[in-house]
N, C-alpha and C positions, 0 to 999 in steps of 0.2 A: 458274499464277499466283495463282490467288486461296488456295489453301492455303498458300502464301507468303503473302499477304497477313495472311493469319486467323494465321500463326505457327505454323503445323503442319509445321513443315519434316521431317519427321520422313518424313511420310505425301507431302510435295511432290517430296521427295528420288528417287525411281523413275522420277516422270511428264517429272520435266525432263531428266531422264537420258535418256529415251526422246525426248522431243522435240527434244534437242540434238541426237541419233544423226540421228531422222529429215529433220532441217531441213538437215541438210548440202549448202553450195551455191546455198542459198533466201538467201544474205546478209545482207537486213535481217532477215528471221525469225530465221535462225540465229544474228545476233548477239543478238537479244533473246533467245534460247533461253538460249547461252552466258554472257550477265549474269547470268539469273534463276537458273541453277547457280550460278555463283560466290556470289551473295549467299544462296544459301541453304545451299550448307557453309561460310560463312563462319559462321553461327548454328548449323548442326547440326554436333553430334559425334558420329557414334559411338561407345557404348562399347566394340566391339571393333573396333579396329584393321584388321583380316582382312576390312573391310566394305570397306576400297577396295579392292578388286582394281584389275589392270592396267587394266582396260576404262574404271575409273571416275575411274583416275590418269591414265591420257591423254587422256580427255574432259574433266578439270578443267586440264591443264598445258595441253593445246589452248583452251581455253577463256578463259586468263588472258593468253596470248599475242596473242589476237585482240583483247580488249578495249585499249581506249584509254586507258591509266594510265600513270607515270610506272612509269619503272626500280625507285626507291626502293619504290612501291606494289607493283610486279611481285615483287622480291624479297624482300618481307614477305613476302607471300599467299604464293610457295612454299616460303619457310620455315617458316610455320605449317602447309600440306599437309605437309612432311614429319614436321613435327613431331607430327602426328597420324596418320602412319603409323610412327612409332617408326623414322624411321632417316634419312640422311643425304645417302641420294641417294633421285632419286624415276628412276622408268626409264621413256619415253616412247616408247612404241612406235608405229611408223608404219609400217604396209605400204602397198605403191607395186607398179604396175606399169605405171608412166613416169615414168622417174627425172629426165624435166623438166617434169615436174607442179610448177606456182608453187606449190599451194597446200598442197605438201609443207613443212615447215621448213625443207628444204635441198633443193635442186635438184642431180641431180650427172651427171657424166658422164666414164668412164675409156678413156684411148683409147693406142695403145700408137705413140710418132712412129719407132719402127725396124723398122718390117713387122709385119704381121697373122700370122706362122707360125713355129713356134717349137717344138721338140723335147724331149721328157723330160729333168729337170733342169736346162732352159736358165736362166737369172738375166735376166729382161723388164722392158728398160724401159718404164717406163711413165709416163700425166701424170692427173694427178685433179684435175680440174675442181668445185671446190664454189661453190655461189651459194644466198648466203642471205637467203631469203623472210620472215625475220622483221622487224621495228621494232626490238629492241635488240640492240645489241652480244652476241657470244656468246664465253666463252671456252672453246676447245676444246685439250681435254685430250689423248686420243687417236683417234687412224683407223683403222679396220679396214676391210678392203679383202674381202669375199664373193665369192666367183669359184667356179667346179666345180672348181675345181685347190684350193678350202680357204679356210682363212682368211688373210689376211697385216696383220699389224700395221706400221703406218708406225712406222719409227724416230723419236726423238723429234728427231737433228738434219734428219730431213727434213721434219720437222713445222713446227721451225725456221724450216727458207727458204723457207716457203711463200713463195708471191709474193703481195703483196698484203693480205699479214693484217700484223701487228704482234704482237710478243713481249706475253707475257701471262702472269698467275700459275702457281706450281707448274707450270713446264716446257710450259706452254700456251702458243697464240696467240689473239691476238683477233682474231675476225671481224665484221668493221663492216657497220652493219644494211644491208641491199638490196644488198649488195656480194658480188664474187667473189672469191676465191684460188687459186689451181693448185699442187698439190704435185707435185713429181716424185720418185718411188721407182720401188721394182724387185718386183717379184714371181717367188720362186722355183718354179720346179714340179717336181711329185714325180719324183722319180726312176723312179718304176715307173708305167705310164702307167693302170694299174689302180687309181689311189687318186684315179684323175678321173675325177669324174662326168659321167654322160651327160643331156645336158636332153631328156629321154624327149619332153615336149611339147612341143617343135619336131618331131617324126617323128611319125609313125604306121602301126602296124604290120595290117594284117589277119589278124583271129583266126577258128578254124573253129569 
């Protein structure tokens, strides 16, 4: 804070990076962590672009999301982030290992209402539960579904009838702040039961 203050944002830039990391969870600290970052890229630029990596792009999108600003304000700031990473979308990565952790962006849970077992190449339905932990409205473009069976893309008219969301731009819905939507699609699985992965860390094997 006080190399912010003195306008050295240059030399402040690392240390709040590191205190915002560490204060996660500490609330009032961490919100005063996550201010004193925003106002101080909001003054410093880097001259290469390549300076925000991923880690320093989700620590500043996480960052803008927590504080207490208007939409209009929100969407300024991360159009000037992007615009000082030279590009158009900014990528906000969040790894989870409880996907109804609040204090994730999205809380989600996928669960299959025509039985738990199901054969190579079957077509699964399935229902996807999203609940979003943000303050503003989100619109969301598209879903992808991660499973050991691969990736699956939601189709865009099942994105459509979400339940719960509202039509939105460019083939999007909107999802309204602190609210839920359930999408229901289908996940196909591979034909050959060899191109599904095995979750190794659920088992354990004894080695000699």
């Amino acid at each position: 804070g006080t190399l912010l203050g003195l306008g050295r944002y240059a030399e402040a830039a690392p240390f709040l990076q590191k205190a915002a990391t560490l204060t996660k969870g500490w609330k009032g600290l961490e919100a005063k962590c996550q201010q004193l970052l925003v106002e101080c890229f909001k003054n410093y630029i880097p001259e290469d672009a390549s300076e925000y990596d991923q880690t320093l792009t989700t620590l500043l999108v996480d960052s803008l999301f927590h504080l207490d600003m208007s939409i209009t304000d929100l969407q300024q700031e991360l159009k000037n982030l992007a615009s000082r990473k030279a590009t158009q979308n900014l990528q906000w990565s969040k790894h989870c290992f409880d996907e109804s952790d609040d204090s994730l962006p999205f809380s989600f849970a996928l669960s299959f209402p025509n039985g738990t077992h199901a054969t190579a190449g079957d077509k699964v339905k399935c229902s996807l539960g999203i609940k979003s932990n943000l303050g503003h409205a989100v619109n969301m473009n598209t879903v992808t579904i991660t499973t050991l069976a691969g990736q699956t893309g939601i189709s865009p008219i099942d994105l459509l009838n979400a339940k719960g969301a509202r039509k939105g731009v460019d083939n999007g819905i909107v999802v309204p702040a602190h609210s839920s939507i359930l999408i229901s699609t289908h996940i196909q699985l591979p034909k050959n039961i060899m191109e599904i992965s095995v979750d190794e860390s659920a088992t354990t094997k004894d080695k000699e």
